[in-house]
C-alpha positions as CSV (number, residue, x, y, z in Angstrom):
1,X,81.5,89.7,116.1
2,X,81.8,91.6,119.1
3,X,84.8,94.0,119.5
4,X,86.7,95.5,122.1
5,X,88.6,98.5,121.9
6,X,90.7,100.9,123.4
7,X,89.1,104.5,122.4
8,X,91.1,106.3,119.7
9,X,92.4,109.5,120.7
10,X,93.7,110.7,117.5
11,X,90.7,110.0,115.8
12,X,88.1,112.7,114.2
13,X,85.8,112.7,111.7
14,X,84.2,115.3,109.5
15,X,81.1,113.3,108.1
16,X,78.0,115.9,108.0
17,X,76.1,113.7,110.3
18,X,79.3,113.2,113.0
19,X,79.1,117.3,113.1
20,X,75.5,117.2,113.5
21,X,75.5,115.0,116.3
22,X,78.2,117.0,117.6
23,X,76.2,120.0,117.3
24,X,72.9,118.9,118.9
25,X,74.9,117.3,122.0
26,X,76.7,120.2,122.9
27,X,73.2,122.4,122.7
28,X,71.8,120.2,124.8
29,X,74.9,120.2,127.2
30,X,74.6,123.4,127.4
31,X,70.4,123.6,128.4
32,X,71.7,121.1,131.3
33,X,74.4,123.7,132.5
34,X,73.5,126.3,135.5
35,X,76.9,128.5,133.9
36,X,76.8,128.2,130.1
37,X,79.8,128.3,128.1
38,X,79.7,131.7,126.9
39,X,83.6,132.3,125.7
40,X,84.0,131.4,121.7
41,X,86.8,129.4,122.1
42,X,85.9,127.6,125.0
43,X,82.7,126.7,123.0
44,X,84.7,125.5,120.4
45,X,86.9,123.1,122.5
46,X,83.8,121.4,123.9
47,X,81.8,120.8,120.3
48,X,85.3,119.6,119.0
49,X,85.5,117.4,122.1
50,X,81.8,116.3,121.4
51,X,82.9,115.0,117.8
52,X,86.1,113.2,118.8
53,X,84.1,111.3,121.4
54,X,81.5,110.0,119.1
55,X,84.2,109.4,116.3
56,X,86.2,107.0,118.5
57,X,82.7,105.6,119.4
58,X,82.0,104.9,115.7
59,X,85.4,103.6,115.1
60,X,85.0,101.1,117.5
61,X,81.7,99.9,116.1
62,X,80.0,100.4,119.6
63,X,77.0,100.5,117.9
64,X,76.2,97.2,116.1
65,X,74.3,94.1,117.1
66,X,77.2,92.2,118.7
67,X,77.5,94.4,121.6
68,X,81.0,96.1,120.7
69,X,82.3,98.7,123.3
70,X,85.0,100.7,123.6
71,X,87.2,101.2,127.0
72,X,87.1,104.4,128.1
73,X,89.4,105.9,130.9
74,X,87.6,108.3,133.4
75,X,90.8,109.1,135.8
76,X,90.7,112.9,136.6
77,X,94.5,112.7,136.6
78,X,95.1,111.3,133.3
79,X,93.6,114.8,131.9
80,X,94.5,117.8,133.9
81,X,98.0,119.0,135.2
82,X,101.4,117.2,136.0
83,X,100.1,113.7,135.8
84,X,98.5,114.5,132.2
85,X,99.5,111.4,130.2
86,X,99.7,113.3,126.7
87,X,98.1,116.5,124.9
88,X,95.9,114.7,123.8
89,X,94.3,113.9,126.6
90,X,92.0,116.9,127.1
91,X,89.9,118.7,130.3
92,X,87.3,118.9,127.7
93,X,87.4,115.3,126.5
94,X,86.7,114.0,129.8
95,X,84.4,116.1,130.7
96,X,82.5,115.4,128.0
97,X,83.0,111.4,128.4
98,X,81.1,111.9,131.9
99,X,78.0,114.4,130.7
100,X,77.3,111.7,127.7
101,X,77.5,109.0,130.5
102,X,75.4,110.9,133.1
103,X,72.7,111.8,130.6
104,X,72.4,108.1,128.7
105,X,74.1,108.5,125.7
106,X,76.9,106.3,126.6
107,X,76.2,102.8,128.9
108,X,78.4,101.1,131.2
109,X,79.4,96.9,129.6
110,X,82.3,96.4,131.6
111,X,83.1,97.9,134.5
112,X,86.9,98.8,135.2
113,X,88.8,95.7,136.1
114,X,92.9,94.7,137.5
115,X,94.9,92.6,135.1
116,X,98.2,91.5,137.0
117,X,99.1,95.0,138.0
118,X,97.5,96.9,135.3
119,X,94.0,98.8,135.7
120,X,91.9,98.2,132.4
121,X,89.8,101.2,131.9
122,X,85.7,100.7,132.2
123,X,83.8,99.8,128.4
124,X,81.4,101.9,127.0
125,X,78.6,101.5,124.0
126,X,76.0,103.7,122.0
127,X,72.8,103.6,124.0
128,X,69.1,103.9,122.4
129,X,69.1,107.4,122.9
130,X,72.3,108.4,121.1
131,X,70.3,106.2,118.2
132,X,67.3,108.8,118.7
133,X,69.9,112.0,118.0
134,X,71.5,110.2,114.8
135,X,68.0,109.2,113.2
136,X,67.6,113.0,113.2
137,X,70.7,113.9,111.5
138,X,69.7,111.2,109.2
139,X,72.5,108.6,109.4
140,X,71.2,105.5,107.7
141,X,74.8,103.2,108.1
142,X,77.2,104.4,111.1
143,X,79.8,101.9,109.4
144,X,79.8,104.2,106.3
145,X,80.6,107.0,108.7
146,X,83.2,105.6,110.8
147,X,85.1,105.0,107.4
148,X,86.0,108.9,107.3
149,X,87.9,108.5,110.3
150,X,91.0,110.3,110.1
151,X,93.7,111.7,112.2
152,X,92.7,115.0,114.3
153,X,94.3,117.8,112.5
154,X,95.0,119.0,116.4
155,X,97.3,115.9,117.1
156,X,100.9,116.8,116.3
157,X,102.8,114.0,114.6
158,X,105.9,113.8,116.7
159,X,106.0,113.5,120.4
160,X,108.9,113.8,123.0
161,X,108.5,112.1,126.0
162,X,109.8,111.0,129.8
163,X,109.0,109.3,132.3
164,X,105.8,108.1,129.5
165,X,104.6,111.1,129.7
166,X,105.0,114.5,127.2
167,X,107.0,117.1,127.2
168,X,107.1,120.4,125.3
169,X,108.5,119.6,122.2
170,X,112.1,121.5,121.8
171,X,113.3,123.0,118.9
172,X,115.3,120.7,116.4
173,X,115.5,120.1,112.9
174,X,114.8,116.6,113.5
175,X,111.7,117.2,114.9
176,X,110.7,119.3,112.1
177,X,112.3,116.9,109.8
178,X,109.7,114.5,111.3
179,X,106.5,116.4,111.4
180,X,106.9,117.3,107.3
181,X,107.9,114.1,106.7
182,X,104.6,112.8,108.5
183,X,102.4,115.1,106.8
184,X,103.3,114.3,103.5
185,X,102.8,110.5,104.3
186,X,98.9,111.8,105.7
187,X,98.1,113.2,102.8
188,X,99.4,110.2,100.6
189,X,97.3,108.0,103.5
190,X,93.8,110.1,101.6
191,X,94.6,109.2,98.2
192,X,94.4,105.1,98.1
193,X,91.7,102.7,99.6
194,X,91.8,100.1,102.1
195,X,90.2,96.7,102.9
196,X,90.8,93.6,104.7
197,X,89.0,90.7,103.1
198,X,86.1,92.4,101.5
199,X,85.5,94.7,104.4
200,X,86.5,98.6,103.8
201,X,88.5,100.2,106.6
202,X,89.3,103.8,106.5
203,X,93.1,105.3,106.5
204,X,93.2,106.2,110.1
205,X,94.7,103.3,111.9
206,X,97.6,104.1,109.1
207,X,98.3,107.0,110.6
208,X,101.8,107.4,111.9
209,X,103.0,109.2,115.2
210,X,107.0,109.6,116.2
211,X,107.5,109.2,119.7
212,X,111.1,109.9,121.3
213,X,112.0,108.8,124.7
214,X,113.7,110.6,128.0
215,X,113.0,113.4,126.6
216,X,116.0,113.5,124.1
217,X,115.3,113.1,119.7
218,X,118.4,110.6,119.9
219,X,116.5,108.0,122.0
220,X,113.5,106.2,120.3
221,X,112.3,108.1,117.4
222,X,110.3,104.8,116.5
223,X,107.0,105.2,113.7
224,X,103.5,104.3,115.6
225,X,100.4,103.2,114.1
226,X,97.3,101.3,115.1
227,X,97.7,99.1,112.3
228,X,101.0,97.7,114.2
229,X,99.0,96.3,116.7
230,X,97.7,93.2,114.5
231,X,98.9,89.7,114.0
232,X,100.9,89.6,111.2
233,X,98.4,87.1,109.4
234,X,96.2,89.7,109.4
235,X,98.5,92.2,108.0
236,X,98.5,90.5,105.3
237,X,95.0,90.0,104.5
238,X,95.3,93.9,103.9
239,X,94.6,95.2,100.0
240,X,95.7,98.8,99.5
241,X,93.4,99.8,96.1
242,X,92.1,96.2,95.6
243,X,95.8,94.9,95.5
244,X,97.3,92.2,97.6
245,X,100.2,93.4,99.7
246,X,103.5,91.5,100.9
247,X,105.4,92.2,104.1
248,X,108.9,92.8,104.0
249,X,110.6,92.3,107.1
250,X,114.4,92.8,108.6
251,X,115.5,89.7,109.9
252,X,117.5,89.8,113.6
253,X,117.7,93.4,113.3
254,X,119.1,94.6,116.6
255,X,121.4,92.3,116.8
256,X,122.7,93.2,113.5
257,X,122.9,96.7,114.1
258,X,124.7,96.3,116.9
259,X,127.5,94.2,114.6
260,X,127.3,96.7,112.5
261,X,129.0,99.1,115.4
262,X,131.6,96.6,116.0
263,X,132.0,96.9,112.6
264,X,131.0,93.2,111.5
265,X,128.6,91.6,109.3
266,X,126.1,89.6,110.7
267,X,126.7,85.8,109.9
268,X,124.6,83.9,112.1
269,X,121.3,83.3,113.6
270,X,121.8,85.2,117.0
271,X,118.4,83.3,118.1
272,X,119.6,79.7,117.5
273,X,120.6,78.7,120.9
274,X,121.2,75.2,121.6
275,X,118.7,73.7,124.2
276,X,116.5,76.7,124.2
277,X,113.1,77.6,121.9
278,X,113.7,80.7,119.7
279,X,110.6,82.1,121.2
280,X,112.4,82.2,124.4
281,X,115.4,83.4,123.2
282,X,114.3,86.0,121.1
283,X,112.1,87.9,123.8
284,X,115.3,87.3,126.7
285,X,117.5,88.8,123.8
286,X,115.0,92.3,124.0
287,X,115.3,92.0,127.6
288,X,118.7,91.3,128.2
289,X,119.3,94.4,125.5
290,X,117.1,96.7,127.6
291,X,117.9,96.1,131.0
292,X,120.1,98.3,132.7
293,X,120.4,95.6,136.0
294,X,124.0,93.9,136.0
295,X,124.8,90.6,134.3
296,X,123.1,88.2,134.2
297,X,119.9,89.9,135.1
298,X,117.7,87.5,136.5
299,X,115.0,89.0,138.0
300,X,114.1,91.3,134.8
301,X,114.2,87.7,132.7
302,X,112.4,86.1,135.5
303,X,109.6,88.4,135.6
304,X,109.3,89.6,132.1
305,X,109.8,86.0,130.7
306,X,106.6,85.1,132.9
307,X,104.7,88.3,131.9
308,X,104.9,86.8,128.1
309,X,103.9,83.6,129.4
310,X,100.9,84.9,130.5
311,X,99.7,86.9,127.7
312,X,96.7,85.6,125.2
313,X,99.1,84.7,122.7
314,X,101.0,82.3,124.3
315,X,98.2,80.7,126.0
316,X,98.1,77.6,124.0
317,X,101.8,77.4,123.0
318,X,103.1,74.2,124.4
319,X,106.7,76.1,124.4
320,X,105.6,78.7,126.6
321,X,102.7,76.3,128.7
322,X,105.5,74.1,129.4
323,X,108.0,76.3,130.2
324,X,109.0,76.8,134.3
325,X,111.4,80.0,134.2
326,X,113.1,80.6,137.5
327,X,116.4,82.1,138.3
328,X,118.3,79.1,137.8
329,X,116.4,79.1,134.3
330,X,117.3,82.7,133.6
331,X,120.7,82.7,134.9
332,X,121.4,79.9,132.5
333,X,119.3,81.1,129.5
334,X,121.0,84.7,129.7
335,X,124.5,83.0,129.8
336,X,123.8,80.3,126.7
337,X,122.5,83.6,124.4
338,X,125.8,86.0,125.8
339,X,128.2,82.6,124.4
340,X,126.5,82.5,121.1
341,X,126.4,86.4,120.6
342,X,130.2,87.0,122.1
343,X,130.9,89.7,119.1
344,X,128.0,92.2,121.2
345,X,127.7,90.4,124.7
346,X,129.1,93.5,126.2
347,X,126.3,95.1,125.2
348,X,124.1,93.4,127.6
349,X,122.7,94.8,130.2
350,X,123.6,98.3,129.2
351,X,120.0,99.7,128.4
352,X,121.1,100.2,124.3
353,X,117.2,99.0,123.2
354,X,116.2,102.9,123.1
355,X,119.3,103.7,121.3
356,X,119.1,101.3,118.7
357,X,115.0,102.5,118.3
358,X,116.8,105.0,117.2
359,X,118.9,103.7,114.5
360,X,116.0,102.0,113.3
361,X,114.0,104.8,113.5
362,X,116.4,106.5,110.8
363,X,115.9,103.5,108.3
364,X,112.1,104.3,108.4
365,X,112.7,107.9,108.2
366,X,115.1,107.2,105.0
367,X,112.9,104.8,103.4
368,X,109.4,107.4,103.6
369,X,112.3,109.9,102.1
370,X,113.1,108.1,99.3
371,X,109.5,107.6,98.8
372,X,108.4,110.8,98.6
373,X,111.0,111.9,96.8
374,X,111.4,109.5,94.1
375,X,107.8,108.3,93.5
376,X,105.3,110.6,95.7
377,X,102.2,108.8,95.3
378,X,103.6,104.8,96.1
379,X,102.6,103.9,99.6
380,X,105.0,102.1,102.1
381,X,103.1,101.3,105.8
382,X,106.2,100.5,108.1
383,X,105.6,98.2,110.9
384,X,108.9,99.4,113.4
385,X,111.3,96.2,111.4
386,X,109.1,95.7,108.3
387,X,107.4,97.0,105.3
388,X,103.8,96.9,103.9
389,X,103.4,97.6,100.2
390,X,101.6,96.4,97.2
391,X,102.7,93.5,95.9
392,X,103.7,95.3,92.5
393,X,105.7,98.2,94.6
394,X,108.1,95.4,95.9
395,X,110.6,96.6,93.5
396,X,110.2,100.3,95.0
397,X,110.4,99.4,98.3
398,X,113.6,97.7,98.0
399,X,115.0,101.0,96.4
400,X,114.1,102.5,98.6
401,X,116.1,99.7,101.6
402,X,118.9,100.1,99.9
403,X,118.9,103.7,99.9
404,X,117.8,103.7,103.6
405,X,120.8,101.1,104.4
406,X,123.4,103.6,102.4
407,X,122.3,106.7,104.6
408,X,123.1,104.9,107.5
409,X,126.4,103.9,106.8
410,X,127.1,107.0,106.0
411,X,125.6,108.7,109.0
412,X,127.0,106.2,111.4
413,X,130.1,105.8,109.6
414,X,130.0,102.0,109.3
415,X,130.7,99.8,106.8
416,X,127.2,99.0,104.6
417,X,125.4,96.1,106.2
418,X,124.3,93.5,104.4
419,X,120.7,92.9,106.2
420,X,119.0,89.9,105.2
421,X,115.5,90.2,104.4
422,X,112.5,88.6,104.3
423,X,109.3,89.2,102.0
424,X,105.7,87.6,102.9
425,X,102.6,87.2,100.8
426,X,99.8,85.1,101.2
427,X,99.7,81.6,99.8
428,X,97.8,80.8,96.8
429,X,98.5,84.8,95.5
430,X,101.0,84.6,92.3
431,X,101.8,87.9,91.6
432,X,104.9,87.6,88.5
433,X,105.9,91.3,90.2
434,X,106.4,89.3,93.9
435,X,108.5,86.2,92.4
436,X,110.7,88.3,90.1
437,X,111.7,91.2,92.7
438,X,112.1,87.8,95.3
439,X,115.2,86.7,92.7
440,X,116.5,90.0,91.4
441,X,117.2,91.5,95.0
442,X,117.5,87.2,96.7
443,X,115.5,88.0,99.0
444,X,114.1,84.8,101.7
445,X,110.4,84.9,99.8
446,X,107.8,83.1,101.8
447,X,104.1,82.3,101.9
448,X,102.0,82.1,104.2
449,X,99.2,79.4,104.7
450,X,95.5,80.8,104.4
451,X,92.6,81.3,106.9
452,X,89.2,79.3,106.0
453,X,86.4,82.0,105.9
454,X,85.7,81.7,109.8
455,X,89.2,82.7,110.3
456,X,89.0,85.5,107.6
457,X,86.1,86.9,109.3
458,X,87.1,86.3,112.7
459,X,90.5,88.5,112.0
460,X,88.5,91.1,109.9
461,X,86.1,91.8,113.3
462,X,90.0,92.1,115.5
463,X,91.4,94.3,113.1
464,X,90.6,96.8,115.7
465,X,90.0,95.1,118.5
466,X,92.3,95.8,121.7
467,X,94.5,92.9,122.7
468,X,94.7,92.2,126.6
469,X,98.8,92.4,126.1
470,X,98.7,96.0,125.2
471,X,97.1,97.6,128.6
472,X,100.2,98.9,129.9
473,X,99.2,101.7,128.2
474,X,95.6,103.6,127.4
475,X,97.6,105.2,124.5
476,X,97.0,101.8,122.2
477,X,97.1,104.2,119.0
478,X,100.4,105.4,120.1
479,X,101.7,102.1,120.5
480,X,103.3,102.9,123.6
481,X,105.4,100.0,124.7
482,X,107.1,98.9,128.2
């Protein structure tokens, strides 16, 4: 199936044959240069460049018979200077990107297109004569390489940001907090296996990043991962070590967090709104939380409700097909959800969505602490609001919640919440561990209905496909969000 993807830049890969490649490109790079690269370090910049590029390359599959490519973008500005998105973005990177295009070893599918406002960067395959270089350093399956992806030991774990862009990371012991918290999660990330279906995927797109906001460690804070980016069907399709895995998941989290400052348990479902969808309400609730414009903010719900509209998602969702949001829509909407949420309505329109990142942030940051403190080697993949774990670490992981939820109480001096919380497996899956942990800590257990083998496959092939609702950002690996 073919596959489109956002290139990785986080990515490396140390297979003998990636290096090779790496090695016989940037000779040749050199043979095509009037002023060779004659400083070591410089040198060394370039080869590394020359091995990141083909790793994100081999990560997206642009190799295989279905005509996979990987977007690619080529703006000067993204790289260089002020208007340099993120470290990561490197002079070298780019101009390496353009000599492998120039000389034939990358080819144009797609040229660089507009969605709504947004600029979707060009798509890029392996042509012929990249083939010609790999025969030589004897690489019989590419997809056998691309499963030693892993992070680039050059990428720091934590960034601080503004205005979306980096900024020099400050001193603070949360930030160093963060980056040995993040390296011991890594190097727990090399010791188990991962599939989806019967397809192997390497530990890369589990690979976590901490990314604060206007440049301060007390606004966002939240965990990223590639893996984040997929439907939760898929997510669940994942085995870590040949095992099933279940999904726990906070239920209404926000809006219980921000009881929990008013000093109130959260009773009711804040996204039960009579005479509206809880689609609807639940994405105007993130807006309305957000938004900074004064009550009720129409023109943020107005567009933002029609931006969701439009993505791929909701394409053939009668709720949102149907639905004609205007200001008299919005004005009414943002009113109904401010009447059934009067405890925190006055926390509308005040811009808290970065704040409370934050606080659940924290739970994330307590819940990877318990782990590697308590039971080192058990792996827990959070997904911002939920948990990915084997089915038979269920037990663990809600430990491991319940320490998290007694940190915070503590460190926001609130009353302990009592969060309800949902766990997901896949239907047809009876794990005893699963149904006993579901009655010991009465949790909402669910299960989900399964794919036919079409579907199975088709979501195996996306796993690392780019969706078109994530362009606002070339950073997909990041997670970067609006």
């Amino acid at each position: 199936m073919k596959l489109d993807s956002q290139f990785q830049y986080r990515c490396y890969n140390d297979h003998p044959s990636i290096k090779a490649q790496g090695n016989a490109l940037f000779a040749e790079f050199q043979n095509t240069r009037q002023r060779k690269i004659v400083n070591k370090k410089d040198q060394y910049k370039v080869r590394r460049a020359f091995i990141v590029a083909l790793a994100g390359m081999y990560l997206g599959n642009a190799f295989d018979q279905y005509g996979s490519f990987v977007r690619i973008p080529l703006n000067h500005n993204h790289y260089t200077g002020k208007t340099r998105i993120s470290p990561i973005f490197q002079a070298e990177l780019l101009k390496v990107f353009r000599w492998l295009i120039k000389y034939g070893y990358f080819e144009l599918v797609q040229p660089a297109h507009q969605v709504d406002t947004k600029w979707i960067p060009a798509g890029y395959r392996l042509t012929n004569k990249w083939l010609r270089v790999a025969q030589q350093t004897h690489v019989h399956d590419p997809k056998q390489v691309a499963l030693q992806t892993r992070r680039n030991n050059s990428v720091s774990f934590v960034e601080l940001r503004k205005d979306k862009k980096s900024i020099r990371l400050k001193a603070s012991t949360q930030k160093d907090f963060s980056i040995e918290l993040l390296e011991w999660y890594e190097q727990t990330l090399s010791k188990h296996s991962f599939s989806i279906g019967s397809k192997e995927i390497p530990a890369f797109p589990f690979s976590l990043t901490r990314i604060y906001s206007n440049g301060s460690y007390s606004s966002g804070g939240r965990f990223y991962s590639l893996f984040q980016g997929r439907k939760s069907q898929t997510r669940l399709y994942l085995k870590i070590d040949g095992e099933p895995v279940c999904e726990v998941d906070y239920q209404y989290l926000h809006p219980a967090l921000l009881h929990a400052e008013e000093g109130l348990q959260l009773d009711y479902d804040p996204y039960e709104v009579d005479g509206y969808p809880r689609s609807i309400v639940k994405v105007a609730f993130q807006i309305l939380i957000n938004t900074e414009k004064p009550f009720p903010p129409v023109s943020s719900l107005n567009y933002f409700l029609n931006k969701n509209k439009r993505k791929k998602k909701n394409w053939h969702d009668p709720v949102w097909t149907d639905l004609k949001i205007n200001d008299v829509y919005c004005t009414k909407l943002a009113q109904a959800i401010a009447e059934r949420n009067k405890p925190i309505a006055h926390h509308f329109s005040k811009g808290v969505g970065l704040r409370l990142q934050h606080t659940d942030s924290i739970l994330v940051s307590a819940v990877l602490y318990y782990m590697r403190k308590e039971t080192a080697d058990t792996l827990v993949i959070p997904v911002h609001d939920s948990f990915v774990v084997k089915q038979s670490d269920l037990g663990i992981l809600m430990k491991a919640l319940e320490f998290a939820e007694r940190f915070l109480s503590k460190h926001k001096g609130q009353v302990l919440r009592e969060p309800v919380l949902k766990a997901t497996v896949l239907q047809g899956l009876e794990i005893d561990s699963y149904n006993n942990t579901i009655e010991e800590y009465k949790l909402e257990g669910s299960k989900t209905s399964t794919y036919n083998k079409e579907e199975l496959v088709k979501e195996v092939y996306e796993f690392l496909e780019s969706d078109d609702d994530d362009y606002d950002s070339f950073e997909f690996d990041a997670g970067i969000e609006d």
